[in-house]
C-alpha positions, 0 to 999 in steps of 0.5 A: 328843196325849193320854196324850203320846208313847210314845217312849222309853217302857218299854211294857207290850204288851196283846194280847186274843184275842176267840174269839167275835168272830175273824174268818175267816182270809184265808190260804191253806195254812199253810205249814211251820213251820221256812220259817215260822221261818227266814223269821221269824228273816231279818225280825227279823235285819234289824230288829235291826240297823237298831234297832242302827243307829238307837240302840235295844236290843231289850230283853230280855223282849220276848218273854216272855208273862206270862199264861201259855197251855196252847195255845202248845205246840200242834203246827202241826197243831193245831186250835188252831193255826191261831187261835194264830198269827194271835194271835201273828203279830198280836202281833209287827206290834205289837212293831214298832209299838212299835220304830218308835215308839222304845218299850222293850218291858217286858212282853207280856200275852196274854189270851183273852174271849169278847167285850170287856168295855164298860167296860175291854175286858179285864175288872176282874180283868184290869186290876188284874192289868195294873196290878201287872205295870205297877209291878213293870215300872216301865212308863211307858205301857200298850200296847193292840193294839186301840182303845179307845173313850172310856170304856174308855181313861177308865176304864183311866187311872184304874185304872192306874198309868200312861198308857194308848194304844189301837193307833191313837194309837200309829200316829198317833204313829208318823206324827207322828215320821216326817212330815217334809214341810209336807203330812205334818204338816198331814195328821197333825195333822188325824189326830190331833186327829180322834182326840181330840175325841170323847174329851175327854168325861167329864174332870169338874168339872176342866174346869169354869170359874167365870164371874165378874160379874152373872148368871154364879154358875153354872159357866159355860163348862166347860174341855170346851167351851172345848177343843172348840171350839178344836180345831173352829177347827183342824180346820176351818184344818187341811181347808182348808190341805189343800184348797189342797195338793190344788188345788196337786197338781191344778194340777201333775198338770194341766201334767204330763198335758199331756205325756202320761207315765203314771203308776204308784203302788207300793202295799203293806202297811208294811215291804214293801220299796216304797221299797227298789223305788222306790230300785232302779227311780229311784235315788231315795234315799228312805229305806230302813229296816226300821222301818214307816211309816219312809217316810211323805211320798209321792216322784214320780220319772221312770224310763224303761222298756225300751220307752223310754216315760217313766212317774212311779213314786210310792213311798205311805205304806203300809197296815197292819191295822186302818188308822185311818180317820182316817189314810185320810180325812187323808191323801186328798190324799196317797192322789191319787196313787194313785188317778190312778195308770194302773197299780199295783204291789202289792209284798207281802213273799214272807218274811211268813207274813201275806202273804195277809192282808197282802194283803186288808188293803191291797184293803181299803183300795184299795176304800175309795180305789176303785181296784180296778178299775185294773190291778194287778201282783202283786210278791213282794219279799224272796225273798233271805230264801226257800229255793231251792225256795220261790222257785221255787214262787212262779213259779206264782202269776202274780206278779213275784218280785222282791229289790229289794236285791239287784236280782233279777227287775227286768227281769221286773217293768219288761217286765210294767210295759210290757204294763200300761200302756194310755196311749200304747201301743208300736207297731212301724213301718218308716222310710225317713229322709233321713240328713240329718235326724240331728234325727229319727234322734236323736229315734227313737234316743233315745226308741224301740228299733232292731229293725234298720237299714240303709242305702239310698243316703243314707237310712236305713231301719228297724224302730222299735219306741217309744210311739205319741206319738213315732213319730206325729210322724215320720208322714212318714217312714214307708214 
């Protein structure tokens, strides 16, 4: 990957706010401060201690701003506000980036333009201000919360005084850490190597290879299209080493649909709490982390629900803001599993001030993968880390306000996954079975839910309330 792996790195973090360009806020109210605080203060909790856990310190400056900003002391009701805390809520997504990448946070730089600047994104006078921050902080890398396109990051090498990685490479490197499945590496290498064709132009005479005997005094072949053509060569085994995982997964999904179990996919922003979900509904032993994309190859488990039909719970990769398209289009035949899904379960994180726009980046992405259309059910994770009035507020929105660790609101969410779910649908009817088909009494008591029984000579009569599949078979002996 070019510029090498930021892990372990101390990083100077980049952060440019476009005041032309700002997009639209998606969010609703801005909610109270000091809940915005308290909510802020339970994440990075949690955070720490699992950074702890796994070896890494969090440093000490890593919230300073070096580029200093009249409109941080702005009150909440400020217009200012408003913009500030996009910037700065955007900015702490980014520190955990850096924390999952095993990065050291040296120094933050924050900077507002009207528009991006063509050739380095922050201007010239930006740059050298950058790179003297970058040698007094003996950083070995420069962090861009933005991509850059191959000119700028060419450019941003040759003036500063260390390697330079743009938000989507930093991702990539992410998932490259995390991919531990054949299927996942496959995927991120194709990401990858995506990412860094178009940028291996412009690397000069360096790449230039002399030819050698008659008629080749010219330059010959140029290092550049050697490289080019190399990564063609593996970007084309890469698809098609992919396209023989989806026909596996499509073969496997052909013998389970032959058994009618419906399936659900857990869906949502990346440090939601999906695994810990999936973890309290299946017991399935994924990873449980509060570092993003710290569960990144996709798990399939059985689970039953109240109505005692079977479903596939499948724990995905989560979404982020801004999500590399190479991630979407490398990762389609991990992403199948969400589009077969019959229903899907939107976990957003209730602590998060971004929840809103948490919540429009992963739609943004369920269109791309057109899904939206499916039945969605909305789960309002971490309310552990919620004031009792604040959770009592979230019962007005219509979704599911759940704690997955600490096991809150799971009933709830089980019984509205039962009113979902279209396939194989649960019916109630009434049996009159000879006690002497214990085969049949089992079956039933196993698989559906006894409303009432009682006993008629040497029959046993009943209300059976179960799937539609399993009391089909027992037709006959149905009164």
């Amino acid at each position: 990957m070019r510029g090498g792996r930021p892990g372990g790195d101390r990083a100077v973090l980049i952060a440019v706010d476009f005041t032309a360009q700002r997009r639209a806020s998606v969010r609703g109210p801005v909610r109270p401060v000091a809940q915005l605080r308290a909510a802020a203060q339970a994440r990075d909790a949690v955070l720490a201690r699992d950074s702890l856990a796994d070896g890494f310190a969090e440093p000490e400056d890593a919230g300073q701003d070096l580029t200093q900003n009249s409109a941080q002391s702005a009150p909440a009701g400020n217009s200012a506000a408003g913009p500030l805390f996009d910037l700065q809520a955007s900015l702490e997504e980014f520190r955990e980036l850096v924390v999952s990448a095993g990065g050291e946070v040296a120094a933050e730089i924050v900077q507002r333009r009207p528009k991006p600047d063509p050739a380095t994104l922050i201007g010239s006078g930006k740059v050298e201000e950058i790179a003297g921050v970058a040698a007094s902080a003996r950083a070995d890398v420069v962090l861009f919360d933005h991509d850059l396109t191959p000119t700028q990051l060419r450019n941003l090498e040759n003036a500063l005084p260390c390697r330079v990685v743009d938000r989507t490479q930093l991702i990539l490197d992410i998932f490259a850490r995390h991919a531990r499945t054949r299927e996942g590496q496959l995927q991120v290498e194709l990401a990858q190597l995506e990412y860094l064709l178009p940028r291996l132009t412009g690397r000069g005479a360096a790449m230039s290879q002399l030819g050698g005997g008659i008629g080749t005094r010219g330059p010959g072949e140029t290092q550049l299209e050697t490289d080019r053509r190399r990564i063609q060569r593996r970007l084309q085994h890469l698809k098609d080493e992919l396209e023989n995982v989806r026909r596996i997964r499509s073969q496997q999904r052909q013998r389970r649909e032959s058994v009618p179990v419906p399936a659900v996919a857990l869906v949502g922003y990346t440090n939601a709490g999906k695994s810990t979900l999936f973890n309290r509904l299946t017991q399935g032993g994924v990873l449980e982390s509060a570092r993003m994309f710290a569960t990144l190859d996709p798990k399939l488990k059985a689970m039953l629900l109240p109505s005692r039909r079977k479903i596939l719970l499948s724990d995905t990769v989560g979404f982020i803001r801004d999500l590399p398209h190479t991630l979407v289009t490398s990762f389609r035949a991990t992403l199948e599993e969400v589009q077969k899904a019959e229903v899907l379960v939107h976990v957003q994180d209730a602590s998060s001030e971004m929840r809103d726009e948490h919540k429009a980046e992963v739609e943004k992405v369920l269109g791309e993968l057109e899904v939206l259309g499916k039945p969605r059910i909305g789960v309002l994770n971490k309310i552990d880390l919620l004031a009792e009035d604040q959770r009592e507020a979230l019962k007005t929105n219509g979704a599911v306000a759940v704690s997955a660790k600490e096991g809150w609101g799971i009933a709830g969410l089980l019984a509205r996954i039962d009113e979902e779910l279209v396939a194989d649908p649960v019916v109630e009817q009434r049996f009159e079975i000879p006690q002497s088909e214990g085969t049949v009494l089992a079956a039933l008591g196993a698989g559906a839910v006894i409303r009432d029984r009682e006993f008629v000579g040497n029959s046993v009569r009943m209300t059976v309330a179960g799937p539609a599949s399993l009391l089909g078979r027992y037709r006959g002996f149905r009164l």
